[in-house]
KEMARTI-30552 format. One line per 10 residues: number of its first residue (from 1); their letters; for each residue x, y, z of N, C-alpha, C, CB. Coordinates in steps of 0.2 Angstrom, whole numbers, plus 2048, in hexadecimal, padded with zeros to 3 digits. Atoms other than C-alpha are relative to their C-alpha. Glycine has a CB too. Layout:
# KEMARTI-30552
NUM = A = X Y Z X Y Z X Y Z X Y Z  ...
***
This chain:
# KEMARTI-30552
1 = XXXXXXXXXX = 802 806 803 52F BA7 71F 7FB 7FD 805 806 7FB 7FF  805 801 7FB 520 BA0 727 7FF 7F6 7FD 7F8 808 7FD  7FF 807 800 522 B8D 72A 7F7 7FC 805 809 7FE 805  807 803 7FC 50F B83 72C 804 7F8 802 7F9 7FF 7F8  7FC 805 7FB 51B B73 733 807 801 7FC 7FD 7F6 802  7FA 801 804 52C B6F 732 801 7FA 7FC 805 800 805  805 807 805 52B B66 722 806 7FA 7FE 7FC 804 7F8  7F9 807 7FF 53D B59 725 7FD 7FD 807 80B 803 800  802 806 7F8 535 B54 737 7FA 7FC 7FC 7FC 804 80A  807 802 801 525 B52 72F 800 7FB 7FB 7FB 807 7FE
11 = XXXXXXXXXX = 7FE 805 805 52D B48 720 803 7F9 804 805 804 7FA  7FD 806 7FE 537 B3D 72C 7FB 7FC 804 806 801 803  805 803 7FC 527 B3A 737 7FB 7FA 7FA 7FB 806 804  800 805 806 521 B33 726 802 7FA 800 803 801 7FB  7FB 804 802 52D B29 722 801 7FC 807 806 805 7FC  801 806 7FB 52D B1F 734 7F9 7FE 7FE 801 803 808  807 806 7FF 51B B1B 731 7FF 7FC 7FB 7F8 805 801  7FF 804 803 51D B13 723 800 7F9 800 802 801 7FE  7FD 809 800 51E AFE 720 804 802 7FD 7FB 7F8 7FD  7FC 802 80A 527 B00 70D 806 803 807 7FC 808 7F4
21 = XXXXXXXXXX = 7F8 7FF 800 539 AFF 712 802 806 7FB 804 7F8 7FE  7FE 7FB 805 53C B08 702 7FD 806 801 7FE 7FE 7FB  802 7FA 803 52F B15 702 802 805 807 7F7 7FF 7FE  7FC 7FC 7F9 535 B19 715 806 803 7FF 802 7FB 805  7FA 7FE 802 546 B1A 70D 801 807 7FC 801 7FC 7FD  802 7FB 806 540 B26 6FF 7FE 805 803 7FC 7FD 7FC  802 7F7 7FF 536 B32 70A 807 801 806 7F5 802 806  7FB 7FE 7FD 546 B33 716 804 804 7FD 804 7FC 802  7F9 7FD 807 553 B37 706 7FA 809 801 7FF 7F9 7F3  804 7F9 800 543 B47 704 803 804 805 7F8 7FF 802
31 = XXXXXXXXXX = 7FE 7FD 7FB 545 B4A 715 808 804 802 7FF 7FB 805  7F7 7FD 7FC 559 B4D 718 7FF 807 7F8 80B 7F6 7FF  7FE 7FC 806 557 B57 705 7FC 806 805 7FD 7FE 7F8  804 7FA 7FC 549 B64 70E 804 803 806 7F9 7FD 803  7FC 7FE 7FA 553 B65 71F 808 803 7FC 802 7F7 806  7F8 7FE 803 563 B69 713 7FC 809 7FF 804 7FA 7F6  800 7F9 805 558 B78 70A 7FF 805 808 7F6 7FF 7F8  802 7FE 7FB 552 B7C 71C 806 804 805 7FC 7F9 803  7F9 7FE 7FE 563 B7C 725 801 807 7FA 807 7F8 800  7FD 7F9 803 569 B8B 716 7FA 805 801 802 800 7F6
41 = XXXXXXXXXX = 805 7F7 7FE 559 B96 717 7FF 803 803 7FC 803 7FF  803 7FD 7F9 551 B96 726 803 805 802 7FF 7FC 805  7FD 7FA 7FB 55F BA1 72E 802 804 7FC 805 7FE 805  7FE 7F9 802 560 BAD 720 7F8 803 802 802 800 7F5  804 7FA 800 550 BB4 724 7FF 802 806 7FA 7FF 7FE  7FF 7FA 7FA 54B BC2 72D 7FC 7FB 807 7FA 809 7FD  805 804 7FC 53D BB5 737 7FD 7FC 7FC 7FB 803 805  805 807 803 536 BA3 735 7FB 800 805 805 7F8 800  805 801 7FD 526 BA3 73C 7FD 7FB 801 7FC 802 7FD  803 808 7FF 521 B92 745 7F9 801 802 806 7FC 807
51 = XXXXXXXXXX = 805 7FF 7FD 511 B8F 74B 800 7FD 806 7FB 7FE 7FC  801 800 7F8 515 B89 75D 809 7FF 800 7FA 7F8 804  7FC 800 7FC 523 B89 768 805 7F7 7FE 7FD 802 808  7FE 808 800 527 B74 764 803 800 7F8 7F8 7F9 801  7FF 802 808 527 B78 751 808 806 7FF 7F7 803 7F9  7F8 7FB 800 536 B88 755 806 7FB 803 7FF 80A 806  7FA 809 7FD 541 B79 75E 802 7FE 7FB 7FB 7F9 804  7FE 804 804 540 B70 751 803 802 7F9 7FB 7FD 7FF  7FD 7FD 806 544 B7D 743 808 801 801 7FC 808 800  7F9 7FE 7FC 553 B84 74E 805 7FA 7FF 7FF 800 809
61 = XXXXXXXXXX = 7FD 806 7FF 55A B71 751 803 7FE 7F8 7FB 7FC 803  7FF 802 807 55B B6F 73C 804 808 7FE 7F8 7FD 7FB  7FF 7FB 804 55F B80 738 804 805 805 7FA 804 7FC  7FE 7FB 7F9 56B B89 748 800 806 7FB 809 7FE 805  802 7FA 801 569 B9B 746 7FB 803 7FD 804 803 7FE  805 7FF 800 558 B9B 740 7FC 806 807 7FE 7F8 7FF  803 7FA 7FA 54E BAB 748 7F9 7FD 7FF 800 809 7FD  805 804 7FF 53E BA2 74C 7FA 806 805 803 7F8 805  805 7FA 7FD 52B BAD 751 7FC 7FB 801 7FD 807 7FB  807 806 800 51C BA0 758 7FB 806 7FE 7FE 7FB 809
71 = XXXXXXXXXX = 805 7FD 804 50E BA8 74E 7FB 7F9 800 803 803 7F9  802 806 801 502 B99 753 7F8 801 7F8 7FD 7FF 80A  805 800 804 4F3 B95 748 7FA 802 805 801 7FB 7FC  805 7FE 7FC 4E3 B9B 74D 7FA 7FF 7FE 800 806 802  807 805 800 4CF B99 74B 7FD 808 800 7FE 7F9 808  804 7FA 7FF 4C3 BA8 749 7F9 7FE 805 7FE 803 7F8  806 802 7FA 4B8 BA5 758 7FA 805 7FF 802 800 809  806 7FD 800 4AA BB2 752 7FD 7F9 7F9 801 80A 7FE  7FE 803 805 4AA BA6 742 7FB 7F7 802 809 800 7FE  801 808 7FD 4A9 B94 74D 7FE 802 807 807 7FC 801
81 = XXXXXXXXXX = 803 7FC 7FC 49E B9A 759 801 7FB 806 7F9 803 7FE  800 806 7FC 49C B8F 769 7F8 7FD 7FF 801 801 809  809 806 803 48B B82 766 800 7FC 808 803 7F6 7F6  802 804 7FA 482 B7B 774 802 7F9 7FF 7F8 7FF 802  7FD 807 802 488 B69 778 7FA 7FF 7FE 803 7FA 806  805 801 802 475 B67 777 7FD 7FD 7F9 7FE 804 801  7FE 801 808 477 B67 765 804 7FC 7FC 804 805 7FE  7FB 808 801 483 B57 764 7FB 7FC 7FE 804 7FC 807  803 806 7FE 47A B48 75E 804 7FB 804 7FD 7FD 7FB  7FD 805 7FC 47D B3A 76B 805 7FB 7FE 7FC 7FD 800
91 = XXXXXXXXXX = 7FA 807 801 48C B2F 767 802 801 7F9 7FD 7F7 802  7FB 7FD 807 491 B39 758 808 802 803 7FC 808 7FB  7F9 800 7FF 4A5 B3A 756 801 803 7FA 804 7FA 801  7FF 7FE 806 4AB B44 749 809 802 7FE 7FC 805 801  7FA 7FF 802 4BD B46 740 800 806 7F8 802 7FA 7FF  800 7FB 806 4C1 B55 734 807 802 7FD 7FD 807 802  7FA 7FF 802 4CE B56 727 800 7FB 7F9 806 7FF 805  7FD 805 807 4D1 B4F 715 806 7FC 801 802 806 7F9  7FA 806 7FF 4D9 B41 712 804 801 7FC 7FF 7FA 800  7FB 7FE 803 4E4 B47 703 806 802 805 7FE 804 7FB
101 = XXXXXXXXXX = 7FC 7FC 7FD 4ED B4F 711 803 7F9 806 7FD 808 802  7FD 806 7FE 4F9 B40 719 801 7FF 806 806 7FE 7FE  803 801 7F9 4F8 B42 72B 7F8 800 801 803 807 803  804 803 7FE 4E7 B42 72A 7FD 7F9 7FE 7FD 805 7FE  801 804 803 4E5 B35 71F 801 7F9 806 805 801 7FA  7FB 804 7FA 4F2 B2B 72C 7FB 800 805 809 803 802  804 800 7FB 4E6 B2F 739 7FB 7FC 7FE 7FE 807 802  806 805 801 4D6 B29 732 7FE 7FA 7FD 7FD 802 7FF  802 805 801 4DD B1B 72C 803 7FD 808 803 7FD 7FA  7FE 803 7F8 4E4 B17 73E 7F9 803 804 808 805 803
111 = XXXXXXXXXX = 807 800 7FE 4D2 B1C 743 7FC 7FB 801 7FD 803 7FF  806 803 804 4C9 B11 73B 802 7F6 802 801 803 7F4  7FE 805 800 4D5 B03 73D 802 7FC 808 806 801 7FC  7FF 801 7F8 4DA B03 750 7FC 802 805 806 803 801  802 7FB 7FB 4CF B0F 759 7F7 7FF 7FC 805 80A 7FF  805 7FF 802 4BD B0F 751 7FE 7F9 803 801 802 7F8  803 805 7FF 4B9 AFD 752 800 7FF 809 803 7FA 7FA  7FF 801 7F8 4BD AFD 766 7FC 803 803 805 803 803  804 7FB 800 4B1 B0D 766 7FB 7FC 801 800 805 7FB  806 803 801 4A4 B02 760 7FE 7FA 803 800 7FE 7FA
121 = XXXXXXXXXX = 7FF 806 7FB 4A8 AF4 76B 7FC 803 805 807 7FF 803  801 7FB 7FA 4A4 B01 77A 7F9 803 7FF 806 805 800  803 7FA 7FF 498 B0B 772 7FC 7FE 7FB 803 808 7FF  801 802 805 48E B01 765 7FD 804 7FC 7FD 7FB 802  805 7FB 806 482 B12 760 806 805 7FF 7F7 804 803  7FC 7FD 801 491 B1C 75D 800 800 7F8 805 7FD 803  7FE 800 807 493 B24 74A 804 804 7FF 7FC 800 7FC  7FC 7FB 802 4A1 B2D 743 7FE 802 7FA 806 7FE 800  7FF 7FC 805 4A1 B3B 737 806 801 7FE 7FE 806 801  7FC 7FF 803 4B0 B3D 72B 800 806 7FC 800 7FB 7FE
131 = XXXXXXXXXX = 803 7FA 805 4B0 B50 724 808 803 7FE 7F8 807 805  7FC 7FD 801 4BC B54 718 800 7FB 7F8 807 800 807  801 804 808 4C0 B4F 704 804 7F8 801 807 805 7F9  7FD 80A 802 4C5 B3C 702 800 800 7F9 7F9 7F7 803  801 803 805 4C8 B33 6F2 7FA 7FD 800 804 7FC 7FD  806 802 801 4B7 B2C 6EB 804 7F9 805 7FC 800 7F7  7FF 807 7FF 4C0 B19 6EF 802 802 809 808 7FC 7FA  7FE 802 7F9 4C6 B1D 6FF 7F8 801 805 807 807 803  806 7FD 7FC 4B5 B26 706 7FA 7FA 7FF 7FE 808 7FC  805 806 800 4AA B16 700 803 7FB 806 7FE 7FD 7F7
141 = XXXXXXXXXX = 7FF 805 7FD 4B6 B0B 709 801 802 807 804 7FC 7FE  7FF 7FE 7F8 4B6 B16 719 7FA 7FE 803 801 808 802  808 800 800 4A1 B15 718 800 7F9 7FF 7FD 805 7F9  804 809 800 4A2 B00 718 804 800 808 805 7F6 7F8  7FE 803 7F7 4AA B03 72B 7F9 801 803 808 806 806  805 7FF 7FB 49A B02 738 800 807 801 802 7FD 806  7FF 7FA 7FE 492 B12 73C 804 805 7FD 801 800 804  7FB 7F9 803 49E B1C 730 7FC 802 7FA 809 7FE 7FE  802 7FB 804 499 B2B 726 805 802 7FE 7FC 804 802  7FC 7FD 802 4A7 B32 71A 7FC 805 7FC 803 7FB 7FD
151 = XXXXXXXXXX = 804 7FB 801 49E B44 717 805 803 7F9 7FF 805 807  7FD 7FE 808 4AC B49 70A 800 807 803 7FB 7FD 7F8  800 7F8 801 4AE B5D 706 7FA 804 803 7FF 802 7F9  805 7FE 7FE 4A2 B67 710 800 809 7FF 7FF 7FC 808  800 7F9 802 49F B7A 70C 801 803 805 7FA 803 7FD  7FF 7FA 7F9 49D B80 720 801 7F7 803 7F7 807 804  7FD 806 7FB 4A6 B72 72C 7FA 800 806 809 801 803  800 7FD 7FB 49D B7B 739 7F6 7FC 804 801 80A 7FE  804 807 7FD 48B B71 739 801 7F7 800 7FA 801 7FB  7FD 807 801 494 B60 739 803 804 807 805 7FD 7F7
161 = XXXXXXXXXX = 7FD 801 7FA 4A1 B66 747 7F9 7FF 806 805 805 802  805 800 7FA 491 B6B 752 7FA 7F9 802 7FC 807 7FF  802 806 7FB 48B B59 753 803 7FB 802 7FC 7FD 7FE  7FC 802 800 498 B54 757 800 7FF 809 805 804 7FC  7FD 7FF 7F8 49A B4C 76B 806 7FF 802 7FC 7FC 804  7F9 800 7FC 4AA B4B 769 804 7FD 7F9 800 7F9 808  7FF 800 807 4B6 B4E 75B 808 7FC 803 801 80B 7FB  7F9 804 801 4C7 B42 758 804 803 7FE 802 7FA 7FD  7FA 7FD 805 4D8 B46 753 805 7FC 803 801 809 801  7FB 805 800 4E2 B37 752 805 801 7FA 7FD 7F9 7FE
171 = XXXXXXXXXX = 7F9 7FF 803 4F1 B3E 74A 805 7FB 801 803 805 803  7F7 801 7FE 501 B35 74B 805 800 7FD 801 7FA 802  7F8 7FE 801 50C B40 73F 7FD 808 7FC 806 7F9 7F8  801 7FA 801 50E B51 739 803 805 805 7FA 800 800  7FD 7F7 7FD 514 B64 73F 7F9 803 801 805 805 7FA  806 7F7 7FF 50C B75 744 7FC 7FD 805 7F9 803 7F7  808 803 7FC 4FA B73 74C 7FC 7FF 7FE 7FD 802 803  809 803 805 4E9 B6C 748 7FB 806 800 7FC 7F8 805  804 7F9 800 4DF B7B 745 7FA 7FA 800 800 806 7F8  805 803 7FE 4D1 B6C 746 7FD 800 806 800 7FD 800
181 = XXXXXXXXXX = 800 7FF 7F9 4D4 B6D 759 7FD 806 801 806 801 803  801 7F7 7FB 4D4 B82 75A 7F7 7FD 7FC 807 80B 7FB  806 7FE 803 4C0 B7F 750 7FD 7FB 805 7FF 7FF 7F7  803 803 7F9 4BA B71 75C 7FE 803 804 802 7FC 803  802 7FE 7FA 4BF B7A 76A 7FB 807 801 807 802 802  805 7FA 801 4B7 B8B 763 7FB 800 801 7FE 802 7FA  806 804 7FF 4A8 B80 762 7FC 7FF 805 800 7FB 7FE  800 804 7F9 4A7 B7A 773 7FF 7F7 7FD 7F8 803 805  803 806 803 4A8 B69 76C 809 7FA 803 7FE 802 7F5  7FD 805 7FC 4B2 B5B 777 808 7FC 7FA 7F9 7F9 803
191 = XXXXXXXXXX = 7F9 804 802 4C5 B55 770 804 7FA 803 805 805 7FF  7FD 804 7FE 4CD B45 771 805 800 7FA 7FB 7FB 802  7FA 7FD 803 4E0 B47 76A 804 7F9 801 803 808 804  7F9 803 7FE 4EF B3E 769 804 803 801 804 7FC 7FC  7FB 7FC 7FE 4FE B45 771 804 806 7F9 806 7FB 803  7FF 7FE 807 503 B49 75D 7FC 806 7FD 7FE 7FC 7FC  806 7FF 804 4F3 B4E 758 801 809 805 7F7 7F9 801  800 7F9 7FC 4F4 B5F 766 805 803 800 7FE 7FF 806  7F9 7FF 800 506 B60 766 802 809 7FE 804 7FA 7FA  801 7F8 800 509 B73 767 7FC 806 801 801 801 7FC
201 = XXXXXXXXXX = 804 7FB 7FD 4FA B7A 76E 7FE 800 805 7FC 801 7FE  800 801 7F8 4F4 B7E 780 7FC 7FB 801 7FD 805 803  804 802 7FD 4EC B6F 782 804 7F9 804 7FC 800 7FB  800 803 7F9 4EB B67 794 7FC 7F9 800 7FD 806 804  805 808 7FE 4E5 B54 795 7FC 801 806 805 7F7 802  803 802 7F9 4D7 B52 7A0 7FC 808 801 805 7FD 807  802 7FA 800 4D4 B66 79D 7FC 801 7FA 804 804 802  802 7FF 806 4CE B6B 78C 803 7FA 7FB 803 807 7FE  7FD 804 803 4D5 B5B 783 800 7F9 805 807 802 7FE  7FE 806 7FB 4D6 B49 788 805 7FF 7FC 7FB 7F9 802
211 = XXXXXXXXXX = 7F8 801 807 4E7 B42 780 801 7F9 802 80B 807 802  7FF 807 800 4E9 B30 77D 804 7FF 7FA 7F9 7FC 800  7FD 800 806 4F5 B29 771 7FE 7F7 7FD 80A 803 801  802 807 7FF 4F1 B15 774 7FA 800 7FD 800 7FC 807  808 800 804 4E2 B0F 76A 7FA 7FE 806 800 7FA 7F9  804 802 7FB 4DB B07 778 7FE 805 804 802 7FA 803  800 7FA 7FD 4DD B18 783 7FB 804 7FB 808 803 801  801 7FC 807 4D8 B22 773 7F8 7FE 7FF 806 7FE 7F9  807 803 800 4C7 B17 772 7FD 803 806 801 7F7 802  803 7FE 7F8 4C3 B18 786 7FF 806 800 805 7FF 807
221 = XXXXXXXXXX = 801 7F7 800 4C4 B2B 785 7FA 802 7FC 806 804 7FD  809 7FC 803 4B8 B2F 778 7FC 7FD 802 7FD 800 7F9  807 806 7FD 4AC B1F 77E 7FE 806 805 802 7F6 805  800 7FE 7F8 4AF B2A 790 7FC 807 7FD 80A 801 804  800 7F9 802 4AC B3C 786 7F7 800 801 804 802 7F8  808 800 804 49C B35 77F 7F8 7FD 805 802 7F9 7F8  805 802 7FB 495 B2E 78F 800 804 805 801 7FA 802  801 7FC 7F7 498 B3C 79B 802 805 7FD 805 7FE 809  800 7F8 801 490 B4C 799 804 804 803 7FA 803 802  7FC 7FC 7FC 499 B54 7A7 807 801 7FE 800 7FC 807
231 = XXXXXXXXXX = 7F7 801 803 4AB B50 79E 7FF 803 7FA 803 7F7 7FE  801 7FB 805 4A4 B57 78F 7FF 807 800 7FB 7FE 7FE  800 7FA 7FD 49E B68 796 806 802 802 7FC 801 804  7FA 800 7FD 4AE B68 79C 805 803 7FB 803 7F9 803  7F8 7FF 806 4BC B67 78E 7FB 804 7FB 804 7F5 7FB  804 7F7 805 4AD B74 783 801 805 802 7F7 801 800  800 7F8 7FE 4AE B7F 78F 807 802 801 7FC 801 806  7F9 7FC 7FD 4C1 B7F 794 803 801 7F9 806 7FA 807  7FC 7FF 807 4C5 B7C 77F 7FC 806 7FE 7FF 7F9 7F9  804 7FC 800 4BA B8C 77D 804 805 802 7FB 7FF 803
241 = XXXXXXXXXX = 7FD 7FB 7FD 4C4 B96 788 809 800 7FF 7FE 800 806  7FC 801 802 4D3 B8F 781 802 804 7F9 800 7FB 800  7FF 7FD 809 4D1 B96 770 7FF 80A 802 7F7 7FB 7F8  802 7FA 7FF 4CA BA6 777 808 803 800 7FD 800 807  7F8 7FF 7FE 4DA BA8 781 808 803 7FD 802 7FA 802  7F9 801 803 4E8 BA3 774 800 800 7F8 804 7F9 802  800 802 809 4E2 BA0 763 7FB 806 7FC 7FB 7F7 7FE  804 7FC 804 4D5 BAE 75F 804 804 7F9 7FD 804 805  7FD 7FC 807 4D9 BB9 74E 802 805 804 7F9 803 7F9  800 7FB 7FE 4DB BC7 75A 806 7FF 806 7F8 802 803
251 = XXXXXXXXXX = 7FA 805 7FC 4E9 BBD 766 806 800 7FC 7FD 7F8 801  7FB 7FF 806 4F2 BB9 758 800 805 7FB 7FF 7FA 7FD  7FD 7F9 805 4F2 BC9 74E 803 804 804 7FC 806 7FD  7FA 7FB 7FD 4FA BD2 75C 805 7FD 802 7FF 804 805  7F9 803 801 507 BC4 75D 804 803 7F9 7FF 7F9 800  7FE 7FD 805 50A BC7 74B 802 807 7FF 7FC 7FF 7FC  7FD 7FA 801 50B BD9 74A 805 802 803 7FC 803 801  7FA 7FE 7FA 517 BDB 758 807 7FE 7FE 7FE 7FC 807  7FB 801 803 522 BD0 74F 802 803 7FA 800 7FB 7FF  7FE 7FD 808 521 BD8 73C 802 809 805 7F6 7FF 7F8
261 = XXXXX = 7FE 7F6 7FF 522 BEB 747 809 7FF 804 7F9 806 809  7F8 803 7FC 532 BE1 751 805 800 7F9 800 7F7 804  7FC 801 804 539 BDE 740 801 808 7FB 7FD 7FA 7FD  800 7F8 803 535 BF0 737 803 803 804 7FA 803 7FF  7FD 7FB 7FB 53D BFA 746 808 7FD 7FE 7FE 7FE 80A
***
């Protein structure tokens, strides 16, 4: 069974971010039903496949005797090639992910609402890309914030990440890992995270990631990204060798395999 998050944390992380008293209530009730179906199956199978070490914890902790394999997610780095920073336009920021999908959603409206207008404080030519499906209503009223572009569906993400000087990932709910991260870093292309937003991959604040979770922190950092080349080259080249390292198709298949030949013996 191959678990993309653990989907009762991922419901109760919900259900705290909520105002609605009720609707908080309501995704909880979901939550304890899933963690019930989770506790019986998980430990009939042969292996539950987490995608990091933070998400097998968490499986374990709901389901004791759950046999747990980290099988992380990964990034085809011939695919996402690395891109000269050169190639960035100047005080572009970019975020990637549809908003039908509720962590991202939660993010960029927590972008837009706490963290964006602070940017613009700091960094008056600063514009963000938004690349990923929206509703028509939501994507016009992301496009009345300053400097924002809501790109919507794009066929190759991969000209959009590369002008990117520096991609966000203001998470604050959800499981697994941000495959947004592993394609930045492919890229050579600067990340500024929340502790959330990275939460289960090798990433090192101040090395390949800055990690802020305060919006005012979270602000400063990209302003900081978007003004110093030197900090940029930096987190491109160490997220570059990050992905190399741990996330390639070739990294992770011989994790995989080793586990399905462990299981056939």
């Amino acid at each position: 069974c191959t678990h993309h998050d653990i989907e009762s944390d991922a419901l109760r992380q919900r259900a705290g971010s909520r105002r609605s008293p009720l609707l908080a209530r309501y995704i909880s009730l979901q939550a304890d039903r899933v963690e019930r179906v989770e506790r019986e199956l998980c430990p009939r199978f042969a292996m539950n496949v987490v995608m990091s070490a933070v998400d097998a914890e968490r499986l374990v902790a709901r389901a004791p005797g759950a046999k747990t394999q980290v099988v992380p997610n990964g990034v085809d780095t011939e695919y996402f090639e690395t891109q000269p920073l050169t190639a960035a336009t100047p005080g572009r920021v970019t975020f990637t992910g549809g908003t039908y999908v509720y962590p991202n959603r939660d993010a960029v409206e927590h972008l837009l609402a706490d963290i964006w207008p602070k940017i613009r404080d700091r960094a008056p030519n600063a514009t963000l890309h938004l690349i990923g499906r929206h509703a028509a209503a939501d994507q016009m009223r992301y496009e009345r914030e300053p400097g924002v572009r809501a790109l919507g569906h794009v066929d190759d993400i991969r000209p959009h990440v590369a002008e990117a000087a520096c991609t966000v990932v203001p998470v604050r709910v959800g499981g697994g890992t941000r495959i947004k991260i592993l394609d930045a870093w492919a890229m050579g292309r600067p990340v500024v995270s929340t502790s959330r937003g990275c939460e289960g991959l090798a990433a090192v604040d101040g090395e390949n990631v800055l990690i802020r979770d305060a919006p005012d922190e979270f602000a400063d950092a990209v302003v900081q990204v978007l003004a110093d080349a030197r900090l940029r080259a930096q987190l491109a080249r160490c997220g570059r060798a990050t992905v190399e390292r741990h996330y390639s198709w070739q990294a992770i298949g011989q994790c995989m395999r080793a586990a399905y030949m462990q299981l056939v013996a």
